[in-house]
NUSE-831026 format. One record per residue (C-alpha): residue number from 1; residue in three letters; x, y, z. Coordinates in Angstrom, 3 decimals. Layout:
<node pos="NUM" code="ALA" u="X" v="Y" w="Z"/>
...
% end
This chain:
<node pos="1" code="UNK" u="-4.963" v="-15.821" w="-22.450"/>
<node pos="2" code="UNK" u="-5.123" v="-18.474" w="-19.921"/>
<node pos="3" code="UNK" u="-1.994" v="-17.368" w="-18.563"/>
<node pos="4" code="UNK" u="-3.281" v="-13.544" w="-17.495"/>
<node pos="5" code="UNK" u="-6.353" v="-15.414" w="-16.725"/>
<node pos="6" code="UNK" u="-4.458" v="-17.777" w="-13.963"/>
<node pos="7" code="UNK" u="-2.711" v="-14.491" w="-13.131"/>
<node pos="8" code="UNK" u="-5.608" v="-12.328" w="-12.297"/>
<node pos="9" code="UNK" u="-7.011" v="-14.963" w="-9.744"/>
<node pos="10" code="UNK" u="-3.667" v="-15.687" w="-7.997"/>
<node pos="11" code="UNK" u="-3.036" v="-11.963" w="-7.554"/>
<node pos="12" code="UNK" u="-6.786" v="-11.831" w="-5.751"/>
<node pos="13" code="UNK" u="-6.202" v="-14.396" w="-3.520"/>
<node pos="14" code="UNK" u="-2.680" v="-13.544" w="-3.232"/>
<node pos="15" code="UNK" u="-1.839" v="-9.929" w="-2.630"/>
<node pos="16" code="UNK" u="-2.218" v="-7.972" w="-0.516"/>
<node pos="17" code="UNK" u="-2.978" v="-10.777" w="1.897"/>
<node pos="18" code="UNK" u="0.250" v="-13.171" w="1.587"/>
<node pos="19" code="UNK" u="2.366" v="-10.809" w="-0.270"/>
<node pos="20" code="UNK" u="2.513" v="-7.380" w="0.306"/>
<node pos="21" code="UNK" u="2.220" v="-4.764" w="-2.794"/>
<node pos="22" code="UNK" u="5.663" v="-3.341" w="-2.773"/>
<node pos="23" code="UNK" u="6.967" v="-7.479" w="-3.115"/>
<node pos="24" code="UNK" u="4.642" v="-7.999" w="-5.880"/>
<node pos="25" code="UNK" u="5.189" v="-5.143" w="-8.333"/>
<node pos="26" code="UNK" u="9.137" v="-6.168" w="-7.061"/>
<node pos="27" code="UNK" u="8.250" v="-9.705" w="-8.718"/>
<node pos="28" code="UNK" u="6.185" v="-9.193" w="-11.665"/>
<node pos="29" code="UNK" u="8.641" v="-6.801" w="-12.921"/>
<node pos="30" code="UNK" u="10.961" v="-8.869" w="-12.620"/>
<node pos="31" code="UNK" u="9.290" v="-11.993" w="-14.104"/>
<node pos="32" code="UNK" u="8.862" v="-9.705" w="-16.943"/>
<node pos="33" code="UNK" u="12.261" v="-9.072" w="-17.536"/>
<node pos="34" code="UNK" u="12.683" v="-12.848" w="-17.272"/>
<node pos="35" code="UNK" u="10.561" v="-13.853" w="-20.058"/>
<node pos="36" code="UNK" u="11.534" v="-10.988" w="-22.378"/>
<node pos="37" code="UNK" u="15.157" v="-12.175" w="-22.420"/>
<node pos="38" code="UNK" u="13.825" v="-15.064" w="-22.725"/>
<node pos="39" code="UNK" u="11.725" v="-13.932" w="-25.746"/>
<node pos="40" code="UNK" u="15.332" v="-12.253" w="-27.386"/>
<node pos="41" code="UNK" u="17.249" v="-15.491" w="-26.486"/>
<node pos="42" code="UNK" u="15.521" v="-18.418" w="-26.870"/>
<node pos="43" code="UNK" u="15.683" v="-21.056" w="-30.195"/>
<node pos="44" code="UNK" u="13.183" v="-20.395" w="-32.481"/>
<node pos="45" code="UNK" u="13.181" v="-24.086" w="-33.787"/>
<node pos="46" code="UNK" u="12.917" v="-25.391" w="-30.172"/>
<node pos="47" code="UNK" u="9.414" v="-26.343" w="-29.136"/>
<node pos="48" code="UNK" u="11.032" v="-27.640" w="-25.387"/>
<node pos="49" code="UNK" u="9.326" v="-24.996" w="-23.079"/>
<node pos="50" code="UNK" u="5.827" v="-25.499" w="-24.492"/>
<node pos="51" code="UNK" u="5.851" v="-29.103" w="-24.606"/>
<node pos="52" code="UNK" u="6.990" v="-28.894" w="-20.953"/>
<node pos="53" code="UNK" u="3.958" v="-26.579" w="-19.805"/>
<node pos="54" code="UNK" u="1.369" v="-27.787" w="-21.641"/>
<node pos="55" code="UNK" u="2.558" v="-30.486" w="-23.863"/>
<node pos="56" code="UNK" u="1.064" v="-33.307" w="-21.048"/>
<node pos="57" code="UNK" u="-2.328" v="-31.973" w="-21.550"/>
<node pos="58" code="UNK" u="-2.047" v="-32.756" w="-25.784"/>
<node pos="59" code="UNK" u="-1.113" v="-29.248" w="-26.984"/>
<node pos="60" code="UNK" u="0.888" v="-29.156" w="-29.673"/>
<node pos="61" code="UNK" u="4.082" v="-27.614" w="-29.473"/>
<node pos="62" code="UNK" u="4.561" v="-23.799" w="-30.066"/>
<node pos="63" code="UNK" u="8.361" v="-22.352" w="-30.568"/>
<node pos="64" code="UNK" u="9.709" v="-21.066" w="-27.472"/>
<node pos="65" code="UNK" u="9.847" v="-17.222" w="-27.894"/>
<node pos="66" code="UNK" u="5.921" v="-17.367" w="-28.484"/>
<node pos="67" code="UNK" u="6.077" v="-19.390" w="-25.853"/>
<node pos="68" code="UNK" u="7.344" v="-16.958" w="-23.556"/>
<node pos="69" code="UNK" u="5.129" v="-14.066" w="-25.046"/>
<node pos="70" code="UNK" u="2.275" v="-16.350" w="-23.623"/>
<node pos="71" code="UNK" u="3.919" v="-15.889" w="-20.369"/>
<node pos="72" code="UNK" u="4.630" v="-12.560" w="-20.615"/>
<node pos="73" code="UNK" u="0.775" v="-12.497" w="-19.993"/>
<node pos="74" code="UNK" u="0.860" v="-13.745" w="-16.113"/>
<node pos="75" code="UNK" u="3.523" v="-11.269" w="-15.494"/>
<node pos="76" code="UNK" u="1.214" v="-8.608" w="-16.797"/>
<node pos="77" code="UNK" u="-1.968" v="-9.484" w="-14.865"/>
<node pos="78" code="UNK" u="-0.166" v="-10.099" w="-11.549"/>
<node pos="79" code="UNK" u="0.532" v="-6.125" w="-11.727"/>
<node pos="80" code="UNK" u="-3.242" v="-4.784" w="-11.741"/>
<node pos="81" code="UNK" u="-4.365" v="-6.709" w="-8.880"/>
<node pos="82" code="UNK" u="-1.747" v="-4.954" w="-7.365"/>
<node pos="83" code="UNK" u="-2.212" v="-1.451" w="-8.515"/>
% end
C-alpha cells in the first residue's frame, strides 16, 4: 500500500512536467515486467530484498517474491497519473 501510495504522488509531481507521458507508460511497463520476473524468480526462503528496503526502519523481513508483489504496486500507480 505504501508503495502505490509513494507512486501516486511521484507521478503528480512528476509527469507530465519532468517526464513526458509516452516515457512514463514506456517505464512503468517496464518496471512491471521487472518485478514480475522477479516475482517467478526470486528465493522464496530469502528475506534479502525486504530487509534491504525497509528492514532499517524495524520491519521484519517478508520473502522476496511478496516482496516484489509489494512493488508491483508503484509500478501500477505510476500508470494512472499518466492516463
Amino acid at each position: 500500500m505504501a508503495a502505490m501510495v509513494i507512486g501516486y504522488l511521484f507521478g503528480i509531481a512528476l509527469i507530465p512536467r519532468f517526464v513526458n507521458r509516452r516515457q512514463a507508460l514506456i517505464g512503468c511497463g517496464l518496471l512491471g515486467l521487472l518485478f514480475l520476473v522477479g516475482i517467478l524468480t526470486s528465493d522464496p526462503a530469502s528475506h534479502s530484498l525486504s530487509d534491504m528496503l525497509w528492514g532499517w526502519a524495524g520491519y521484519p523481513g517478508l520473502p522476496n517474491p511478496i516482496t516484489f508483489v509489494a512493488l508491483l504496486g508503484l509500478a501500477n500507480a505510476l500508470v494512472w497519473p499518466t492516463v
